[in-house]
Structure formats: C-alpha cells, structure tokens
DRENPA-3360 file (N, C-alpha, C; in nm, 2 decimals, always signed):
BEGIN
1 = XXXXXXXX = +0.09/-0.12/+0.00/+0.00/+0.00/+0.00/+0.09/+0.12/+0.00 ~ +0.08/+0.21/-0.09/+0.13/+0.35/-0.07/+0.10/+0.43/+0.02 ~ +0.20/+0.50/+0.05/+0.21/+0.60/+0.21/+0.04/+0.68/+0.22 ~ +0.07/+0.79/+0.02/-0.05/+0.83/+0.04/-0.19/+0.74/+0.08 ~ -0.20/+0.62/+0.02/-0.33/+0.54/+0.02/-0.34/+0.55/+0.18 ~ -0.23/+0.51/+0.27/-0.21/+0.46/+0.41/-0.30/+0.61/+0.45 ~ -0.25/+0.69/+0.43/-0.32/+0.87/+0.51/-0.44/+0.86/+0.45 ~ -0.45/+0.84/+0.40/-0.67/+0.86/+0.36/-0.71/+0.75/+0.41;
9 = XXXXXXXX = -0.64/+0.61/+0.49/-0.69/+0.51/+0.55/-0.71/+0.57/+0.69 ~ -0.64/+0.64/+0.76/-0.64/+0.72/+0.85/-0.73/+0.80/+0.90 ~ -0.72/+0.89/+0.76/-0.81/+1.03/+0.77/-0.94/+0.99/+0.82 ~ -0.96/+0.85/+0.68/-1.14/+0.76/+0.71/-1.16/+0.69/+0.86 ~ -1.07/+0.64/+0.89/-1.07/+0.60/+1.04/-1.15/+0.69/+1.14 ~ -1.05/+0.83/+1.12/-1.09/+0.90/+1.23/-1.24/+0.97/+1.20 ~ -1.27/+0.99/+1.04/-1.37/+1.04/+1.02/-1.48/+0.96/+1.06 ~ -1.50/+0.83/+1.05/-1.54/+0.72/+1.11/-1.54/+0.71/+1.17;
17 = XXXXXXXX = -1.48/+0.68/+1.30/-1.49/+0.66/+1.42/-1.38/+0.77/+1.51 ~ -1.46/+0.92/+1.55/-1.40/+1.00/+1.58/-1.40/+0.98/+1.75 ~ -1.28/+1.02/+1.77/-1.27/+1.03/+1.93/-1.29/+1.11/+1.96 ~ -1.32/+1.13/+2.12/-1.38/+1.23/+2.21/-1.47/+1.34/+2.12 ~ -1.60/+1.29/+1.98/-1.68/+1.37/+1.99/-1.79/+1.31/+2.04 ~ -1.79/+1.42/+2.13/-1.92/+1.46/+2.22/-1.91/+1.56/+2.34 ~ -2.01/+1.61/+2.38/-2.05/+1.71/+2.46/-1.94/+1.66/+2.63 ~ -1.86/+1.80/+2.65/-1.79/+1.77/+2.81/-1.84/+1.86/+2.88;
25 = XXXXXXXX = -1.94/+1.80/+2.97/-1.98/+1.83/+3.08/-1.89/+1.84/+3.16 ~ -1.88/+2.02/+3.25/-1.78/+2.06/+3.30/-1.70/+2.13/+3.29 ~ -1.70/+2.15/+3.11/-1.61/+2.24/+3.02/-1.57/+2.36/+3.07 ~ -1.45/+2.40/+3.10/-1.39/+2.52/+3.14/-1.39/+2.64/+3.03 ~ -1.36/+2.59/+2.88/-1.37/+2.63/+2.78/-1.45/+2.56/+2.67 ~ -1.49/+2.68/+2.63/-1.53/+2.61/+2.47/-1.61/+2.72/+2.39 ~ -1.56/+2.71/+2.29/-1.58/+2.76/+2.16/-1.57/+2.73/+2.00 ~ -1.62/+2.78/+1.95/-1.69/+2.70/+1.81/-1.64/+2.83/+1.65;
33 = XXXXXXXX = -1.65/+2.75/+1.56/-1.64/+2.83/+1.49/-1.71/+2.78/+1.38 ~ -1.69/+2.85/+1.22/-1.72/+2.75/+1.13/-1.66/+2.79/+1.03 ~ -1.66/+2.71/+0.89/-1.58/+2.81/+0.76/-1.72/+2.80/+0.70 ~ -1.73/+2.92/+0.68/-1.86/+2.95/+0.55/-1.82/+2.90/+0.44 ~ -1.75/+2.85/+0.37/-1.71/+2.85/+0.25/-1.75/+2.69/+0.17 ~ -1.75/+2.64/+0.30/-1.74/+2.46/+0.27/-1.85/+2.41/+0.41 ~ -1.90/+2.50/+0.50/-1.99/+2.48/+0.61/-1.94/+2.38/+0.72 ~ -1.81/+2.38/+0.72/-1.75/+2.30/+0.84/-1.80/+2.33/+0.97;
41 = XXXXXXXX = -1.83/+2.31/+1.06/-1.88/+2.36/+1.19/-1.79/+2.28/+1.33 ~ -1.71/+2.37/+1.41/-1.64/+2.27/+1.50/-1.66/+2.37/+1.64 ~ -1.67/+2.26/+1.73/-1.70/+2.31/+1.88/-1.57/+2.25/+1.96 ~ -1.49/+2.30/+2.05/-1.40/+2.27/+2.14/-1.44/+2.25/+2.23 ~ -1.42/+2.19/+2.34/-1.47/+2.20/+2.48/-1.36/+2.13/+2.55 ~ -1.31/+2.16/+2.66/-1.17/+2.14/+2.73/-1.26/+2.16/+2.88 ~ -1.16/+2.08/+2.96/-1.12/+2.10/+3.10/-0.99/+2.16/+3.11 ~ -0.94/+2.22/+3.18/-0.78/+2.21/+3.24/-0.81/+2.21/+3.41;
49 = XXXXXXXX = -0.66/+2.17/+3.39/-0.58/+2.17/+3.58/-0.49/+2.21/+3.59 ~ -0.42/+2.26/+3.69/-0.26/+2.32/+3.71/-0.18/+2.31/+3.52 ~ -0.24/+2.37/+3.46/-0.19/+2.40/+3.33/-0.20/+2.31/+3.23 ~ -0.27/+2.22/+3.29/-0.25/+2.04/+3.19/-0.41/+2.07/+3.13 ~ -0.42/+2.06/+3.03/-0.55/+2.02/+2.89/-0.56/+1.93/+2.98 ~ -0.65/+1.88/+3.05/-0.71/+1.78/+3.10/-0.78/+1.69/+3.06 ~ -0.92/+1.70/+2.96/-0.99/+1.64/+2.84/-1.00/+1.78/+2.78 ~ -1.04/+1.72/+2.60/-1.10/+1.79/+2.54/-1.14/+1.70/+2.43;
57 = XXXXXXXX = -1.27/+1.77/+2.42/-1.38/+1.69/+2.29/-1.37/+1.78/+2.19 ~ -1.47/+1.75/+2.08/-1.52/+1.85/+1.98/-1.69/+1.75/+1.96 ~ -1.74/+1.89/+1.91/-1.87/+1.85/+1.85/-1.89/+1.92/+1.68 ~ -1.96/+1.89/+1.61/-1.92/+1.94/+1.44/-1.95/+1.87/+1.37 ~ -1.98/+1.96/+1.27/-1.98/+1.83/+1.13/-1.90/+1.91/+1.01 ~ -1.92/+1.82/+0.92/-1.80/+1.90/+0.81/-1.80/+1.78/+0.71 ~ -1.68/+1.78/+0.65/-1.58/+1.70/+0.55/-1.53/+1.61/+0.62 ~ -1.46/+1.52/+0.60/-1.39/+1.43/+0.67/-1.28/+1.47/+0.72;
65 = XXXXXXXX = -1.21/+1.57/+0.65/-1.06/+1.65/+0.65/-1.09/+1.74/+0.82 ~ -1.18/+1.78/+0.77/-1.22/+1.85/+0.95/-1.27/+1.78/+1.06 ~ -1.29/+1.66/+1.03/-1.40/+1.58/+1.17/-1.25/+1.51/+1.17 ~ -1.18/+1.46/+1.11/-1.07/+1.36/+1.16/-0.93/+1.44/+1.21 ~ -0.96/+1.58/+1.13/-0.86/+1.67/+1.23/-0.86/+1.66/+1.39 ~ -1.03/+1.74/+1.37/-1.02/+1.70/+1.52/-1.05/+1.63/+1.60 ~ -1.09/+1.49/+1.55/-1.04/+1.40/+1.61/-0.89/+1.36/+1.68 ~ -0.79/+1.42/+1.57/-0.69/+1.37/+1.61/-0.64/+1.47/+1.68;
73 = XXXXXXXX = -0.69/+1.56/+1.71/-0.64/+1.70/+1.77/-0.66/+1.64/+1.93 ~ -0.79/+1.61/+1.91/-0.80/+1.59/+2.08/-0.74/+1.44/+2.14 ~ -0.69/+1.40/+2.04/-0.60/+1.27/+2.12/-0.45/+1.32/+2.19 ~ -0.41/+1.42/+2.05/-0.32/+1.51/+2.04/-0.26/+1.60/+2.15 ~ -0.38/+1.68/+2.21/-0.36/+1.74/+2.34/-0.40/+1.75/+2.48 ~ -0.50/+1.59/+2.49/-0.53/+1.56/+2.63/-0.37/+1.54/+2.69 ~ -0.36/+1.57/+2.85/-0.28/+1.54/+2.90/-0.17/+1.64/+2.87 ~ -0.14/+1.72/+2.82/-0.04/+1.79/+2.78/-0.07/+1.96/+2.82;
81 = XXXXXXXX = +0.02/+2.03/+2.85/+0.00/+2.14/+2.90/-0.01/+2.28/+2.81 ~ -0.10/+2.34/+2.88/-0.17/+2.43/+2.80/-0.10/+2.50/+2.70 ~ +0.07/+2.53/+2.74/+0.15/+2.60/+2.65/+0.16/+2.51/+2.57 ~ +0.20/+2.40/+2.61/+0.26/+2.29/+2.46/+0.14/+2.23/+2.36 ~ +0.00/+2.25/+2.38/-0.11/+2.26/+2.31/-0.09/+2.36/+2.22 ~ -0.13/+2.48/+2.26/-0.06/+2.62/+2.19/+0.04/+2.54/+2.07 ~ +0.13/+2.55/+2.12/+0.27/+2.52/+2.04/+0.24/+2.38/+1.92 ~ +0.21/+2.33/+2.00/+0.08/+2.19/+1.88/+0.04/+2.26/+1.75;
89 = XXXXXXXX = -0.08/+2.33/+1.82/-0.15/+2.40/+1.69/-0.11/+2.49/+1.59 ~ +0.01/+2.55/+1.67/+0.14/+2.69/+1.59/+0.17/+2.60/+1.48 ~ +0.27/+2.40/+1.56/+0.32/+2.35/+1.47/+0.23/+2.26/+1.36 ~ +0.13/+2.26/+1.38/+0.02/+2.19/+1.28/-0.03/+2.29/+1.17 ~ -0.03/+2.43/+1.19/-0.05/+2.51/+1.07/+0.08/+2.51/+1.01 ~ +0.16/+2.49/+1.05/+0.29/+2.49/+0.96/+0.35/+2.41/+0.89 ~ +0.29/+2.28/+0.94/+0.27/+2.13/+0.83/+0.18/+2.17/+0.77 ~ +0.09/+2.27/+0.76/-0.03/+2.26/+0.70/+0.00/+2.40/+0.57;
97 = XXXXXXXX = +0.05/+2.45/+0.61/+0.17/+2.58/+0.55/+0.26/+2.53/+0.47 ~ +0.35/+2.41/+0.46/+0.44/+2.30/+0.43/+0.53/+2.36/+0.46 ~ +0.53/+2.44/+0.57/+0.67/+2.46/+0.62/+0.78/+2.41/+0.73 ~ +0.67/+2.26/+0.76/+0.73/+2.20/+0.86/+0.71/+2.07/+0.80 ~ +0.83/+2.00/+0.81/+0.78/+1.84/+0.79/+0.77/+1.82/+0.93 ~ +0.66/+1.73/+0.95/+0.68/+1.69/+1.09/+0.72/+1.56/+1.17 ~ +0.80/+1.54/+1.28/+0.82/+1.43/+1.31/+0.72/+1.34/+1.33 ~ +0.71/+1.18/+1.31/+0.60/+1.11/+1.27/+0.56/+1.04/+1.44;
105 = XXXXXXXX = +0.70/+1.03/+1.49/+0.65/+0.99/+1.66/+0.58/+1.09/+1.75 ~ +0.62/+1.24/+1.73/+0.54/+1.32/+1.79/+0.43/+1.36/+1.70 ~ +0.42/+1.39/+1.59/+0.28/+1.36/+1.48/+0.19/+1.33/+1.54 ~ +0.21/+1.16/+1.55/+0.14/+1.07/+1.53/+0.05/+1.02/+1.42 ~ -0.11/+1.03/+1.41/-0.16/+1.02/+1.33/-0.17/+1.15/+1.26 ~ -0.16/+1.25/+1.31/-0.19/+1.40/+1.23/-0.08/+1.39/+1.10 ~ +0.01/+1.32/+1.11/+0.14/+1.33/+0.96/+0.01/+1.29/+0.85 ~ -0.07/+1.18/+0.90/-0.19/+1.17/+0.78/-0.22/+1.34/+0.69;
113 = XXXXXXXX = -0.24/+1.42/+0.77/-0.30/+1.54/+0.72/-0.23/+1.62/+0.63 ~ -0.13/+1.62/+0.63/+0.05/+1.68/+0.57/+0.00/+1.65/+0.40 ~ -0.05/+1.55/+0.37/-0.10/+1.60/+0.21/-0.20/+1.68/+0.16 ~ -0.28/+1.75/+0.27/-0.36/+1.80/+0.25/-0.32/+1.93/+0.16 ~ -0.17/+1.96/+0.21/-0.10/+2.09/+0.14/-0.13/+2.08/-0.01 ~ -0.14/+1.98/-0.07/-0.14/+1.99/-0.24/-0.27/+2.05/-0.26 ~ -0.41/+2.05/-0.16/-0.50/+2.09/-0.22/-0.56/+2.20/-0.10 ~ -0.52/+2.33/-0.14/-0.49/+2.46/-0.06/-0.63/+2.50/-0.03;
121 = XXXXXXXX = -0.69/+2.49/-0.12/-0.86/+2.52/-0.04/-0.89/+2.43/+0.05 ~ -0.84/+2.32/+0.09/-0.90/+2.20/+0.18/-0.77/+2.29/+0.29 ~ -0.72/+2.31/+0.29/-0.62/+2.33/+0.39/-0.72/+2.41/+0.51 ~ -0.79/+2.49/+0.49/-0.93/+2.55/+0.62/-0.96/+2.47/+0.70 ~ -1.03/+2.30/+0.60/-1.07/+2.25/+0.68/-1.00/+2.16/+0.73 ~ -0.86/+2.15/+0.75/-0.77/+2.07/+0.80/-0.75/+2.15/+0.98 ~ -0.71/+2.31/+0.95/-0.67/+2.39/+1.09/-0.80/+2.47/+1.13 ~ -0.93/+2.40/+1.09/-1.02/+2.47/+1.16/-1.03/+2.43/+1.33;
129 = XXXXXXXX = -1.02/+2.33/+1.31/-1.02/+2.30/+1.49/-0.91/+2.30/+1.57 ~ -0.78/+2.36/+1.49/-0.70/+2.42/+1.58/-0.71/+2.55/+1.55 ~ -0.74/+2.61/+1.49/-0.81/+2.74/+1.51/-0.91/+2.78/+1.63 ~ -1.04/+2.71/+1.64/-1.16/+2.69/+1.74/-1.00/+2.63/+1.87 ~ -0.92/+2.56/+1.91/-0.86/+2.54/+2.01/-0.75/+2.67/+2.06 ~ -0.67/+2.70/+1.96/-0.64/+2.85/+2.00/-0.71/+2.93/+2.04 ~ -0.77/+2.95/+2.02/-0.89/+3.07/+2.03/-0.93/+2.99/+2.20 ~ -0.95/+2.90/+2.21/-1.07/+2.85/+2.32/-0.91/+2.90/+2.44;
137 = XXXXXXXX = -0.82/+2.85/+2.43/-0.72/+2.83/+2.53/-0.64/+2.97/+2.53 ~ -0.67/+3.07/+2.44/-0.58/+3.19/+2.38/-0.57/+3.30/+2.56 ~ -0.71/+3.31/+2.62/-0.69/+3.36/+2.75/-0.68/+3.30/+2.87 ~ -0.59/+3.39/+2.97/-0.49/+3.33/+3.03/-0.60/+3.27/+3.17 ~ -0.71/+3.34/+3.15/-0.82/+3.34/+3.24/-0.91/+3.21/+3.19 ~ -0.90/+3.17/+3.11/-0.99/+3.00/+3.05/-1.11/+3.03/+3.00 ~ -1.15/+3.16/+2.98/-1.25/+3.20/+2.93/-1.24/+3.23/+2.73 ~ -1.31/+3.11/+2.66/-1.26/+3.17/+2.55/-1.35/+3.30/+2.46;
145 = XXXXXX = -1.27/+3.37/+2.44/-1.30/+3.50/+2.35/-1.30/+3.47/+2.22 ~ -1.35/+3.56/+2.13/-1.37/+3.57/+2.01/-1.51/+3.58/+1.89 ~ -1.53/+3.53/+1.80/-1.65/+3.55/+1.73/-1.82/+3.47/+1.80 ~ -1.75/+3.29/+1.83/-1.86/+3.22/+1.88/-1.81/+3.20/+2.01 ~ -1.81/+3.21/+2.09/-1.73/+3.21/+2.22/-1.91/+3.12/+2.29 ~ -1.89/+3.02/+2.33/-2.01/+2.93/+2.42/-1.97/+2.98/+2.61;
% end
C-alpha cells in the first residue's frame, strides 16, 4: 500500500470513528467556529488543571478533513500542558503551511494530514479545529473570547 493510500486510510478511520466527539460536561472552555465557504462547523470543549488540557472533545460536522482533524487533535492534546497545546497547533498550521515536515512519533496520526498541502482550499478545513482550540485556550483566564465564544 502507498504511504498516500495509508493517510486517507487514516483520515477515514478518524472520520469514522472519531474520538472524544461529544459534549464535556464541566467544560472550562469552549468555543466554536465555522468556515462558510465549505460549512464545516467545529465546537472545542476542554477542561484544564494546574496548566494540563485535562480532556477535550469537539462536537461538528464537516468534511472528513475536518472531523478527523479534530479527532486527532484531541487525542493530540489531552494530557499535555496548555502552552505545549498552543505550540501543537502553531506546529500543525505549519505542516499545513508546508513549512514543517513533521516528526511522525510526535505527529502521530496528524502526519496523515501533511498531504492535505497539495490541495490549498481544503487546507481550512484541516486547521479549523485548531483554530476553534487556540482561540478556546488563547486567555490566560480559560475564558474563551472571540467570534462564537459558548
């Protein structure tokens, strides 16, 4: 099987059977956005603790390119601390930019998304839900600001 064929085996996986979507009761944050252009719709919803992303879900619909993002987003940054979430998402628009190749052990499944670069209008709905997670985690207070703020 070819690497590419292997990444759309992936993408369908997660589009398929996406993790942590659903509603977190208790959410410290959360906020939503959408792309008008293709009607992706994504919701964040996080806990934190002493600086640690504690859980976070999403709720949304879309493309596959966007529901298996954030799927993989939130496998991506449970457990990890709020700055190095941040720094996640910097380095996920930048694979998504192609200006980062990215390591495939800290990747993980997100290297799936790295071809999305060849087709630049899908690139939206690749960092829409790290978009909706910046935004959700951007104040220092856990309150997220911006357009759809929940």
């Amino acid at each position: 099987m070819a690497l590419e064929d292997l990444y759309k085996e992936v993408i369908l996986e997660h589009y398929k059977n996406p993790r942590n979507k659903r509603e977190l009761p208790g959410a410290q944050v959360s906020c939503s956005r959408n792309n008008p252009l293709c009607g992706d719709e994504i919701t964040i919803q996080a806990r934190l603790g002493d600086g640690i992303v504690a859980e976070v879900t999403f709720q949304g619909s879309g493309c596959s390119i966007s529901q298996a993002s954030a799927s993989m987003l939130t496998e991506a940054v449970t457990g990890v601390s709020k700055d190095r979430a941040l720094e996640l998402a910097g380095e996920f628009r930048s694979m998504m930019e192609g200006s980062l190749d990215p390591d495939e052990d800290e990747f993980g499944d997100m290297v799936a998304l790295k071809g999305v670069v060849k087709y630049p209008v899908r690139i939206k709905c690749a960092v829409l839900a790290w978009d909706v997670l910046q935004e959700a985690l951007g104040d220092a207070a856990g309150q997220a600001s911006g357009a759809s703020p929940h």
